[in-house]
VEXDO-73058 format. One record per residue: z, y, x of N, C-alpha, C, CB in turn. Coordinates in steps of 0.001 Angstrom, whole numbers, padded with zeros to 6 digits. Glycine has a CB too. Layout:
! residues N
        nz        ny        nx       caz       cay       cax        cz        cy        cx       cbz       cby       cbx
         Z         Y         X         Z         Y         X         Z         Y         X         Z         Y         X
...
! end
This chain:
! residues 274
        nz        ny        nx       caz       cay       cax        cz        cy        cx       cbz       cby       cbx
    000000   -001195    000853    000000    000000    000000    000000    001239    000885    001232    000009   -000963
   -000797    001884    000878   -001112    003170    001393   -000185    004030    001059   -002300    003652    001013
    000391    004965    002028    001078    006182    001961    000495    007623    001489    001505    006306    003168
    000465    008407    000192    000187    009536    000631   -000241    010268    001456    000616    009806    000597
   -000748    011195    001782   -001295    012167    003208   -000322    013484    002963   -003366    012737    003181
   -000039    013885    003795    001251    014846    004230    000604    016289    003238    001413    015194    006462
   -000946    016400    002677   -001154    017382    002069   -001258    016987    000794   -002085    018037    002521
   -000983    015694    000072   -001225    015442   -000905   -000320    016101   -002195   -001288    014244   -000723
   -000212    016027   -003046    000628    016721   -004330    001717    015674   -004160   -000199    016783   -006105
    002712    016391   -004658    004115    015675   -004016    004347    014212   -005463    005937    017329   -003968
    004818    013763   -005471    004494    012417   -006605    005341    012825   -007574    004882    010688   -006138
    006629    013571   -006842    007308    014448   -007990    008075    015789   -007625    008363    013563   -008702
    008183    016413   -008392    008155    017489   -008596    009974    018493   -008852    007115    017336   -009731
    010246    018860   -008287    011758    019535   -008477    012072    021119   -008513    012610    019059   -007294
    012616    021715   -009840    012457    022816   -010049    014238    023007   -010740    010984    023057   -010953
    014556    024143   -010416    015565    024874   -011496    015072    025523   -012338    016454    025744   -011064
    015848    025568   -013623    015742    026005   -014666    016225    027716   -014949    016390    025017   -015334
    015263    028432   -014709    016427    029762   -014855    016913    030288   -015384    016460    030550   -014672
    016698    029582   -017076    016851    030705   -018324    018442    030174   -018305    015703    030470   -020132
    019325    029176   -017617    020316    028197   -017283    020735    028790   -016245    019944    026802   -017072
    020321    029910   -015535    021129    030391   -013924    020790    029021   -012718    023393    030519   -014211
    020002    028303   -013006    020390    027157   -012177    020587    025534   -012591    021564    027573   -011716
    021794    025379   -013611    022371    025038   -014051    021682    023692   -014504    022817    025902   -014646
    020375    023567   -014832    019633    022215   -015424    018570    022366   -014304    018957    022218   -017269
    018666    021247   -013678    017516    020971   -012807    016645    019705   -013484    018085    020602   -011237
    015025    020452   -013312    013802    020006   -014244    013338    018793   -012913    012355    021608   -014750
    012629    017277   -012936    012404    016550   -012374    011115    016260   -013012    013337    015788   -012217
    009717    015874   -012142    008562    015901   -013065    007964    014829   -012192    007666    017407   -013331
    007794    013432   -012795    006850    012542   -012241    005231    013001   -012342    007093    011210   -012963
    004870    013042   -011574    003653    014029   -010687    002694    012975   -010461    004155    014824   -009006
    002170    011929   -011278    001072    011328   -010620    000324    010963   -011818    001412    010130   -009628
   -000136    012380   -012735   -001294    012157   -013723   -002146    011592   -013815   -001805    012764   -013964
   -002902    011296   -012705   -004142    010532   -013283   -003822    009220   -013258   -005471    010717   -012535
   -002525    008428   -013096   -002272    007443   -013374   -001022    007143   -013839   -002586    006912   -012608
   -001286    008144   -014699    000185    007932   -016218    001545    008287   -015658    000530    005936   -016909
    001667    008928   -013937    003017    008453   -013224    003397    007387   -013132    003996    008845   -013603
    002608    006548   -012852    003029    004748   -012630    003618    005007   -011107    001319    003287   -012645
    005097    004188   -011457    005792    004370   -010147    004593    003565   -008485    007625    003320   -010500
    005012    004210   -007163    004586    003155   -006448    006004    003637   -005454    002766    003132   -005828
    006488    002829   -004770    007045    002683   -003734    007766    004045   -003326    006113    002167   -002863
    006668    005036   -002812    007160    006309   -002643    007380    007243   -003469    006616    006785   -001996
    007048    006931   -004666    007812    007684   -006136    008626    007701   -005941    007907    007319   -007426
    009402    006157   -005844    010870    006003   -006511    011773    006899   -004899    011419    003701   -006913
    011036    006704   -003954    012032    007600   -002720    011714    008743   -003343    011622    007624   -000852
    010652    009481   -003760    010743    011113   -003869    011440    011685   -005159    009228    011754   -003866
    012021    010867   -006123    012967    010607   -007433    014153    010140   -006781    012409    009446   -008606
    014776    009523   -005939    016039    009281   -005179    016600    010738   -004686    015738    008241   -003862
    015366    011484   -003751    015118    012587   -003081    015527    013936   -004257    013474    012474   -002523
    015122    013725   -005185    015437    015106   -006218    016454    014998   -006682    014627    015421   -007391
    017271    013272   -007425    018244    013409   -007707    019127    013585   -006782    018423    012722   -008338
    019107    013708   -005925    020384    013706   -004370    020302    014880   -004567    020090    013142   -002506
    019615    015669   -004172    018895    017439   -004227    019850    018015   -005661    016509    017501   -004710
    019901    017384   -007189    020477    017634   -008059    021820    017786   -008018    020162    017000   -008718
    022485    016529   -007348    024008    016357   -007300    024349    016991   -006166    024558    014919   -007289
    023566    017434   -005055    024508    018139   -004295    024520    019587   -004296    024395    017762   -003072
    023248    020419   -005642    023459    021512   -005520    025575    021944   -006501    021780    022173   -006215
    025525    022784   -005983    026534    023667   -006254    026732    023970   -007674    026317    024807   -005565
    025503    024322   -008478    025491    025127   -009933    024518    023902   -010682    024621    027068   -009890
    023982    022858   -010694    023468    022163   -011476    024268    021397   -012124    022656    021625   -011017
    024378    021348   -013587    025097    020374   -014413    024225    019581   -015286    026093    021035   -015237
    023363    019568   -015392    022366    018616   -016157    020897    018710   -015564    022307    019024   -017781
    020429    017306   -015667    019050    016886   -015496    018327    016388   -016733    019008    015851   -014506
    016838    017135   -016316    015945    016837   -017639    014939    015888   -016458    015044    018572   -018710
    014614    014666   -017197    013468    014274   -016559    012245    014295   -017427    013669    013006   -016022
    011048    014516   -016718    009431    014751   -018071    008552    014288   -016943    008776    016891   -018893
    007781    013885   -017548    006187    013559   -016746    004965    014474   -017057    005572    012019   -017205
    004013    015084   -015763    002924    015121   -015826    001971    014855   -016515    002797    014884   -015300
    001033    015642   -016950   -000001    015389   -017662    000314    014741   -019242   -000795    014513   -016775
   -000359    013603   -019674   -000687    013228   -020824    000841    011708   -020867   -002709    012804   -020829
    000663    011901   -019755    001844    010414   -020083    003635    010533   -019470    001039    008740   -018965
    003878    010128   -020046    005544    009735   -019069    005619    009451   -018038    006374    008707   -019329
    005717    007816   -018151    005354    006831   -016835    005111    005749   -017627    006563    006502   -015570
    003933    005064   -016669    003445    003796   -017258    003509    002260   -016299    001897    004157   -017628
    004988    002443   -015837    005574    001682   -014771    005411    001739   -013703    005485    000753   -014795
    005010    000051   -013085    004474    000043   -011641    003213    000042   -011851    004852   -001088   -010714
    002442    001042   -010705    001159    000923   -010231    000765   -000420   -009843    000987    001762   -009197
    000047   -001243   -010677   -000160   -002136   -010434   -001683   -002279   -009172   -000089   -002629   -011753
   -001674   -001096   -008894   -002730   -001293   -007727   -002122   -001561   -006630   -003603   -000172   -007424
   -000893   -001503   -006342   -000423   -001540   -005504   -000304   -003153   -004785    000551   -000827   -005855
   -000308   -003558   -005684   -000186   -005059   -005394   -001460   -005788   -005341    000649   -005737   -006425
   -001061   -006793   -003891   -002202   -007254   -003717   -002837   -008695   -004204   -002230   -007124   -002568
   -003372   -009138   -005172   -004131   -009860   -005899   -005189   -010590   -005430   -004495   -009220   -006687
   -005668   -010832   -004420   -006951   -011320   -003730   -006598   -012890   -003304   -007360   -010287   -002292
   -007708   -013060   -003640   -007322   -014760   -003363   -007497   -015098   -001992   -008311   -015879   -004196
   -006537   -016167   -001634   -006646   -016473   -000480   -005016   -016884    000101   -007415   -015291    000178
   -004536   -016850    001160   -003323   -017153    001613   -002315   -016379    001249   -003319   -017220    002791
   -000979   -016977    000810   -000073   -016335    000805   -000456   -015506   -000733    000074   -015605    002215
   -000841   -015941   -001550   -001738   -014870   -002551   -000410   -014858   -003293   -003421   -015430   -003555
    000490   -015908   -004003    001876   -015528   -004510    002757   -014691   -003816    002588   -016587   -004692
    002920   -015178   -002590    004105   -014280   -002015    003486   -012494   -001909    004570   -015015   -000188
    001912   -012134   -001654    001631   -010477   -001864    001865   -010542   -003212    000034   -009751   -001469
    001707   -010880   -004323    001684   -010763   -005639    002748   -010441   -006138    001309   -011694   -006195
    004120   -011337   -005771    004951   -011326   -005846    005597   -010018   -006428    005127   -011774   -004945
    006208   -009679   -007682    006829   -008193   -008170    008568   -008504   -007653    006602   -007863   -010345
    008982   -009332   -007589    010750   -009168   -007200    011143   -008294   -006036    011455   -010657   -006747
    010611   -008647   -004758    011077   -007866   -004326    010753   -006038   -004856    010816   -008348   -003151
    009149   -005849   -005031    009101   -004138   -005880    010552   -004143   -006406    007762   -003897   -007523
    010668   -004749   -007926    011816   -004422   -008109    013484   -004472   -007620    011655   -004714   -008829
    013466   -005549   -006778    014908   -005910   -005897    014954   -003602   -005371    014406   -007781   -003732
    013565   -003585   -004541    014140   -002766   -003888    013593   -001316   -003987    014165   -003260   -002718
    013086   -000913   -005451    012573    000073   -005926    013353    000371   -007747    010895   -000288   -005748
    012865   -000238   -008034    013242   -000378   -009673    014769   -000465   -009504    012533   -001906   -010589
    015259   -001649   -009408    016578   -001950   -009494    017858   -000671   -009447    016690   -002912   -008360
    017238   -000313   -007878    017821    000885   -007150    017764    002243   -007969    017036    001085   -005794
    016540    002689   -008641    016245    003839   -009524    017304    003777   -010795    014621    003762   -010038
    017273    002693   -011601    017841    002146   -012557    019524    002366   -012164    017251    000649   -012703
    019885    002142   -011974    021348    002153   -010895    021519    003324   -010561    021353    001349   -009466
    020782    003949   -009921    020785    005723   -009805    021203    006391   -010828    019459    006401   -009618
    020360    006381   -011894    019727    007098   -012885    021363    006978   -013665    018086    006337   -013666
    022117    006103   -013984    022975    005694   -014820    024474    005984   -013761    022540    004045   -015365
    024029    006739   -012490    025213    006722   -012313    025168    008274   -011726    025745    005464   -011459
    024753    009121   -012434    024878    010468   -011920    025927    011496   -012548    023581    011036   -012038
    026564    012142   -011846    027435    012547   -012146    027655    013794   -013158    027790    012579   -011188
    026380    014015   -013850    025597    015036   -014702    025075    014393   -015968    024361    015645   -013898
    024941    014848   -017317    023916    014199   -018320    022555    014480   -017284    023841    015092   -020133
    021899    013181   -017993    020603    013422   -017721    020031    013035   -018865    020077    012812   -016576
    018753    014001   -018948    017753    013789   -020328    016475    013751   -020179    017827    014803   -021328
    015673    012951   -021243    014068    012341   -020975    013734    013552   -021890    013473    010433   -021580
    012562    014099   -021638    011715    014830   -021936    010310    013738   -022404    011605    015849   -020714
    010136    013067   -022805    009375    012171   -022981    007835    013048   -023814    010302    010976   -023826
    007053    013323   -022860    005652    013625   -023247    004826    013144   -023362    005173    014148   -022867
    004469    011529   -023229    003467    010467   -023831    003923    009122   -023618    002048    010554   -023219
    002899    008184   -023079    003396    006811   -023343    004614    006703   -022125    002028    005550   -023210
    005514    005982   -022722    006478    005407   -021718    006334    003951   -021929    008026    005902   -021899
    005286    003188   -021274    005219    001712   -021030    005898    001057   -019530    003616    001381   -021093
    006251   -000402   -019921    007258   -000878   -019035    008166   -000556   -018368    006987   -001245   -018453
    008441   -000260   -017274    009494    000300   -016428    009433    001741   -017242    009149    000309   -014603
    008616    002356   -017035    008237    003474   -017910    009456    003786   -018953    006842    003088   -018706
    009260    002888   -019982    010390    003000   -021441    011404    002391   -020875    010003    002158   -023044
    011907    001881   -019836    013422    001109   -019180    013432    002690   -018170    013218   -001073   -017951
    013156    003549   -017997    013304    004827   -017479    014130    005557   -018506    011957    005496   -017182
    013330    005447   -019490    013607    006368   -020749    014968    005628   -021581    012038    006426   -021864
    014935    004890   -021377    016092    004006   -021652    017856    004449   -020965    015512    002519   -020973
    017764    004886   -019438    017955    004920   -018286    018825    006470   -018553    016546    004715   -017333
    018098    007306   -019657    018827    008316   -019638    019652    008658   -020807    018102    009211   -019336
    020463    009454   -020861    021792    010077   -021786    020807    009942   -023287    022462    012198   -021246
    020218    010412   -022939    019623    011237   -024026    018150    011738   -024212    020311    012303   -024009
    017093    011376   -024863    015693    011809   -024656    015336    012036   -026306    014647    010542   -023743
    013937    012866   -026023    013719    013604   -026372    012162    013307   -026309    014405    014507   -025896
    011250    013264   -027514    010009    012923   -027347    008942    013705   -028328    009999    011492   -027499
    007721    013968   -027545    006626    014836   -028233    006285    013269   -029314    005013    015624   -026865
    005707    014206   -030971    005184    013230   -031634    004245    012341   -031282    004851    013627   -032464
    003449    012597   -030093    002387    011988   -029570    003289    010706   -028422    001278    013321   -028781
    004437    010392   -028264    004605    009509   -027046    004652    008584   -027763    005700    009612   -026032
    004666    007417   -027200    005287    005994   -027244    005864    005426   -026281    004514    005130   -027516
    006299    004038   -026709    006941    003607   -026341    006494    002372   -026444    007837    003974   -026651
    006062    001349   -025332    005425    000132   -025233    006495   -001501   -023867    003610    000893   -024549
    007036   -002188   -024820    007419   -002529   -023770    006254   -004104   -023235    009123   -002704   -024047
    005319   -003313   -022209    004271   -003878   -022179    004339   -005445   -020640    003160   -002412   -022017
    005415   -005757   -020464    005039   -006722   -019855    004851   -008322   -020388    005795   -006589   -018977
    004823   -008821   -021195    004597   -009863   -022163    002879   -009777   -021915    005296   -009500   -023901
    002332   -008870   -021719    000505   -008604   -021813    000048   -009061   -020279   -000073   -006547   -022138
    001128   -009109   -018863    001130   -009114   -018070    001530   -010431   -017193    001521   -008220   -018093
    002065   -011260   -018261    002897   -012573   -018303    004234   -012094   -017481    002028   -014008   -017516
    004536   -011661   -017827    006461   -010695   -017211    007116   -010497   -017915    006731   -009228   -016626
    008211   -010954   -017683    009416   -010082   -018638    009745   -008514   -017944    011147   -011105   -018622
    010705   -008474   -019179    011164   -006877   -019583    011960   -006285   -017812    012783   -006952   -021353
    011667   -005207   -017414    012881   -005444   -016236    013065   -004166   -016130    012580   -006219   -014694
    013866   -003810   -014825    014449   -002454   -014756    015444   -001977   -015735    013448   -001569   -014812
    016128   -002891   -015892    017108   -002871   -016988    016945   -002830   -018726    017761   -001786   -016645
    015561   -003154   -018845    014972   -003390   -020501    015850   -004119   -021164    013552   -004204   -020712
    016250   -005014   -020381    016682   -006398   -020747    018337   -006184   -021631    016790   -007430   -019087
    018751   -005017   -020670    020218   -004786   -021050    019987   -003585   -021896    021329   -004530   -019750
    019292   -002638   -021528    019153   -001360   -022056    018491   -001810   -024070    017794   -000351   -020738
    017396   -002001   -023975    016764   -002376   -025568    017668   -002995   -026050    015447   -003271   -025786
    018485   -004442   -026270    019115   -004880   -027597    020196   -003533   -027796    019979   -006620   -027473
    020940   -002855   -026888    021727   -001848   -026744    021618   -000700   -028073    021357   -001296   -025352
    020483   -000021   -027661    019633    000631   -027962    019170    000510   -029835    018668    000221   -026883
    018556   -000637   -029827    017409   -000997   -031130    018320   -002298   -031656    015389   -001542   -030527
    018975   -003158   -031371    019425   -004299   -031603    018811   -005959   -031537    019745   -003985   -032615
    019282   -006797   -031431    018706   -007798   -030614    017673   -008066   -031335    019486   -008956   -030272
    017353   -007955   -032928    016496   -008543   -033730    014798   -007825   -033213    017086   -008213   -035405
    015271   -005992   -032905    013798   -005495   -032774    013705   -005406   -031335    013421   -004032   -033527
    014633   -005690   -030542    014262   -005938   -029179    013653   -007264   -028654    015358   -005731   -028489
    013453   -008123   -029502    013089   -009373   -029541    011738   -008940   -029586    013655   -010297   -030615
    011433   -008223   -030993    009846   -007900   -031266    009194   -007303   -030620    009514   -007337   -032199
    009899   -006164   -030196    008822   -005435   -029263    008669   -006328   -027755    009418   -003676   -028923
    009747   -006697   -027039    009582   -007615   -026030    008443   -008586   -026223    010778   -008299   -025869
    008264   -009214   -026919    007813   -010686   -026896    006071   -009955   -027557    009056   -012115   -028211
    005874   -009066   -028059    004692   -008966   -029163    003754   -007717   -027546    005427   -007867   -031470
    004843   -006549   -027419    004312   -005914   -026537    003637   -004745   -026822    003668   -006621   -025994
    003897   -004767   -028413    003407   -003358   -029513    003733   -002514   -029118    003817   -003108   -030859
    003172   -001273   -029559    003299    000226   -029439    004483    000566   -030495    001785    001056   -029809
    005617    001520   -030168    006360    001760   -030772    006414    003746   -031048    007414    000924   -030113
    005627    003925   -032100    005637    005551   -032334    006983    005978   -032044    005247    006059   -033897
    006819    007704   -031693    007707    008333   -031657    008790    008901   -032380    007349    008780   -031347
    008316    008607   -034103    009370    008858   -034848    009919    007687   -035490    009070    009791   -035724
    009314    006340   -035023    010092    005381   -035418    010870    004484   -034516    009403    004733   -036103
    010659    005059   -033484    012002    005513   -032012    012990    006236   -032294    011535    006449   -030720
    012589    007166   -032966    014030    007675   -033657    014620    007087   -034812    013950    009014   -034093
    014122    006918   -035591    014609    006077   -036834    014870    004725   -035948    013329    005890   -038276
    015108    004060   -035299    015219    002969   -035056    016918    003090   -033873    013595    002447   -034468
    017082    003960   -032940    017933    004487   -032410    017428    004731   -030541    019187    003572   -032843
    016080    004497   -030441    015814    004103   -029434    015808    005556   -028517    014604    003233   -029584
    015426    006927   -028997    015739    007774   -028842    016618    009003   -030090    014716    007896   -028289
    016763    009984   -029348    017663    011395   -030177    016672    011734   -031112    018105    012983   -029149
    015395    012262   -030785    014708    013349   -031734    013858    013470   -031387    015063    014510   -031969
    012851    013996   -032323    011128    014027   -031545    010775    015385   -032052    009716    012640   -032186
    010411    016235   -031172    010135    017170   -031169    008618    018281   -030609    011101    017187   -030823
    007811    018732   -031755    006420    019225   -030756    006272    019661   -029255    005887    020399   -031312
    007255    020389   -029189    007218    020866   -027831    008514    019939   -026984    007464    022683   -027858
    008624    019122   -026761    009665    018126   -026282    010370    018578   -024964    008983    016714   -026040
    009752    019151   -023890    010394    019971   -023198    011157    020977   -023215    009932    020207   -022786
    010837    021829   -024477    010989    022944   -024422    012978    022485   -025743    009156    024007   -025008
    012593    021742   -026130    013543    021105   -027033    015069    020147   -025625    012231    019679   -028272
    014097    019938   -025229    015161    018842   -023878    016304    020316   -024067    014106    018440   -021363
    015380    021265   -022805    015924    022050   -022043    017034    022215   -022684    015267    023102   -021719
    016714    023057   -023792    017654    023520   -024935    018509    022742   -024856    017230    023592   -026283
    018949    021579   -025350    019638    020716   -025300    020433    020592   -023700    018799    019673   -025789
    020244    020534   -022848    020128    020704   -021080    021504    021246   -021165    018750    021920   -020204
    020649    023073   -021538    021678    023883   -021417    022816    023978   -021932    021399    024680   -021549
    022705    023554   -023143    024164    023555   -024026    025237    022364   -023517    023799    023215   -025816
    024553    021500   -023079    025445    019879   -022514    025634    020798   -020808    023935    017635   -022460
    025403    021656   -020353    025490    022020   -018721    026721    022825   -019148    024016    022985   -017782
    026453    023469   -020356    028118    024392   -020301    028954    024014   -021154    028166    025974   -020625
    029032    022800   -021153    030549    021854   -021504    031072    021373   -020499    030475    020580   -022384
    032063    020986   -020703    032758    020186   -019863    031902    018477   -019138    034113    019943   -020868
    031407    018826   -018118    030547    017859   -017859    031124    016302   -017662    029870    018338   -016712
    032171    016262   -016283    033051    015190   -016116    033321    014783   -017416    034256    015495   -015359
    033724    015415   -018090    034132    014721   -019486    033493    013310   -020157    033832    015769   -020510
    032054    014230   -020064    030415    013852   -020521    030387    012448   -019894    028988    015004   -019785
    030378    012982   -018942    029794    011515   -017773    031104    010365   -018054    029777    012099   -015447
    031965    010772   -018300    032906    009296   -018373    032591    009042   -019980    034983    009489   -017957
    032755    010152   -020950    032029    009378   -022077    031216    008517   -022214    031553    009880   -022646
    030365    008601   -021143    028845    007957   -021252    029522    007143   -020413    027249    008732   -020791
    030097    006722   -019522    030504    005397   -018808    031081    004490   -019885    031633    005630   -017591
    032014    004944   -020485    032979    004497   -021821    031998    003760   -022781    033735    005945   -022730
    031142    004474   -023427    030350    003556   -024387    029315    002335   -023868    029497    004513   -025204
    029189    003113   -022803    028166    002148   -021703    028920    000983   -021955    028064    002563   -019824
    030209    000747   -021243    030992   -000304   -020568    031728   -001151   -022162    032348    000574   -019258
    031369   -000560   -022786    032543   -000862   -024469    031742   -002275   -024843    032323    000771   -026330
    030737   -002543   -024540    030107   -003678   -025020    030642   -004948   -024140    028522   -003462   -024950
    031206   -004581   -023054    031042   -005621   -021939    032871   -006054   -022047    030305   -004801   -020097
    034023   -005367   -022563    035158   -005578   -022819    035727   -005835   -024213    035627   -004722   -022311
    036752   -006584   -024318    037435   -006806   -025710    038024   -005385   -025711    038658   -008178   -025859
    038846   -005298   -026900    039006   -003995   -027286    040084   -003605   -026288    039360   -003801   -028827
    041203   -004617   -026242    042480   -003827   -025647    042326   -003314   -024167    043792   -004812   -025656
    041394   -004183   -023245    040888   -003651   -022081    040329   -002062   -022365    039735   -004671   -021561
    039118   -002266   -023380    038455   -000880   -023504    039631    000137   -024071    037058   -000948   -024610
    040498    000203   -024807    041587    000806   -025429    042526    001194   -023693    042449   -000504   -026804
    042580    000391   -022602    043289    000542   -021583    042461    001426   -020203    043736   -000912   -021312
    040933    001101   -020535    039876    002060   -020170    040006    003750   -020876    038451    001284   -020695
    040224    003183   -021504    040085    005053   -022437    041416    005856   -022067    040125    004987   -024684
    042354    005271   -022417    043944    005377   -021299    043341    006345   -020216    044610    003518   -020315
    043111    005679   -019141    042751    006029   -017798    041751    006815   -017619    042507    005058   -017093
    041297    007125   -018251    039681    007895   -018177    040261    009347   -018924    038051    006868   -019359
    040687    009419   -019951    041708    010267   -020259    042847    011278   -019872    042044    009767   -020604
    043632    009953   -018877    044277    010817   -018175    044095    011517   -016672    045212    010289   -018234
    042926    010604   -016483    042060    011632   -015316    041082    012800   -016118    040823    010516   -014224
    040948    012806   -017155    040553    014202   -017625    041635    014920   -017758    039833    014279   -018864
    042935    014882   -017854    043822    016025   -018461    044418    016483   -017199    045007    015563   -019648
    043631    015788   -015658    043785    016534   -014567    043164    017868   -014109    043558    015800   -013807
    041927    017736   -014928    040729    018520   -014969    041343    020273   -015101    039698    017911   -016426
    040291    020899   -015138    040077    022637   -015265    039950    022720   -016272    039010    023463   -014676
    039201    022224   -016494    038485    021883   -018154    038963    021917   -019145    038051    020794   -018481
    039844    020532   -018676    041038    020398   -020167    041545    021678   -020188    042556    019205   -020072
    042430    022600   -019599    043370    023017   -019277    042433    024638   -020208    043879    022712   -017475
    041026    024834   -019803    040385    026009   -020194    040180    025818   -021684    039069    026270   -019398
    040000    024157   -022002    039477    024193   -023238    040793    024494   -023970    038670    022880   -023665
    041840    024320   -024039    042804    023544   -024538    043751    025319   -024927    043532    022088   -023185
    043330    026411   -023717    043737    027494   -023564    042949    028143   -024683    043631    027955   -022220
    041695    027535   -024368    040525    028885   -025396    041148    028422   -026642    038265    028679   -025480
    041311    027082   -027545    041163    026689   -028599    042387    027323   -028853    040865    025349   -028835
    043670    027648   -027964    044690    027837   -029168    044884    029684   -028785    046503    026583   -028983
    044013    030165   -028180    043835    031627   -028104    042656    031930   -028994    043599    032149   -026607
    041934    030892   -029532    041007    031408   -030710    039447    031777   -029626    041903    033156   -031695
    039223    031896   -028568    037954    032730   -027554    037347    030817   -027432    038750    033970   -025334
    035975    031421   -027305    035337    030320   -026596    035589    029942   -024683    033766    030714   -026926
    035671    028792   -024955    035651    027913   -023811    034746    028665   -022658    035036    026417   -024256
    034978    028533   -021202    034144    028814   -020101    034599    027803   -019061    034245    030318   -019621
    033789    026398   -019720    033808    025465   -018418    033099    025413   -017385    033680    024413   -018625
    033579    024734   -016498    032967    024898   -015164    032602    023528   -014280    033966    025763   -014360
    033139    022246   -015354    032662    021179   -014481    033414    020196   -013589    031930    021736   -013725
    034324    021293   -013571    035223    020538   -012882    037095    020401   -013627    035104    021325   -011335
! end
């Protein structure tokens, strides 16, 4: 697989938001003419922005959106080499891609210390919709979908489809779309629970959303979202002993202490994140 050339368009794209001071940093998979299908050096230059995100100073939320007409439409399957001859399974081979691309993104994505939100502007197929899956919260133009297309490919679901969809939609329609490999419209992604809301201008709707989740109490946010994450995987009294602890490391916070001040002085809140 070929590398980029040092003048090429960057595969993705990293911007602040200013109408936010800063505050929501915008992430843009950058490889239109092929849907943003991850290859290899995507997923480093998406490692590269989110690092860039968490260590600025003033960013509290991430929006992720794709280029052009699509989301992402997984792995570039050009990347892989297919030619007959020796060794033709082991180049073919997708585990390691994902052992040490996918896996790693997936794992990222779910452990940032910020909401993060999909801006979803067209198809999100395979890894693609386990991206979109991947975040807090998304957000989709009436025109996207949602395809979980490896069944067409003889593959299962990966990059966390597997855990993310029954989650999501429930085991009955995660069955269907897995196994069939259908197109799933954008407003019956919402009616279904698979995303928040679908909206014409879907970016412009994220942001919005961005900003208002950047000036809350963020830490808060992020263990919420650990909490429901993890609630499936414990009986109750564990999760009841999780919420305990997660709790009382919030009432260490600034946060608590600002919110808790504004609410019984009647003024709005001015959190800060920490």
């Amino acid at each position: 697989m070929t590398e980029p050339s040092a003048s090429a368009e960057p595969s993705v794209l990293y911007a602040l938001d200013e109408t936010s001071g800063g505050a929501v940093a915008v992430i843009t998979l950058n490889r239109p003419q092929s849907l943003n299908s991850f290859t290899p050096e995507m997923h480093r230059a998406l490692w590269a922005a989110l690092d860039q995100a968490e260590a600025s100073a003033t960013v509290r939320a991430v929006v992720l959106t794709g280029a052009g007409r699509g989301f992402c439409a997984g792995a570039d399957l050009a990347g892989f080499d297919f030619s007959p001859g020796p060794d033709r399974v082991k180049r073919a081979d997708p585990g390691p891609l994902i052992d040490q691309s996918f896996n790693p993104t997936a794992r990222r994505m779910q452990a940032l210390r910020m909401p993060v939100l999909a801006a979803v502007n067209g198809v999100a197929a395979g890894a693609g919709m386990s991206l979109v899956m991947s975040c807090d919260v998304a957000i989709a133009s009436p025109q996207a979908s949602f395809i979980q297309a490896f069944s067409k490919i003889g593959l299962i679901p990966d990059a966390g489809s597997t855990w993310l969809l029954p989650r999501r939609v429930g085991l009955t329609r995660a069955l269907g779309l897995a196994l069939t490999g259908d197109k799933l419209g954008a407003a019956q992604a919402r009616d279904w629970g698979l995303i928040w809301d679908v909206a014409d201008d879907c970016l412009a709707s994220t942001l919005a959303l961005a900003r208002r989740l950047a000036a809350m109490p963020t830490a808060a946010l992020v263990q919420t979202r650990r909490l429901l994450r993890d609630a499936t995987t414990r009986e109750l009294d564990a999760q009841l002993a999780a919420e305990r602890d997660a709790q009382s490391a919030m009432g260490a916070t600034d946060d608590y202490f600002e919110g808790v001040e504004a609410f019984l002085t009647k003024r709005a809140p001015v959190f800060k994140g920490r």
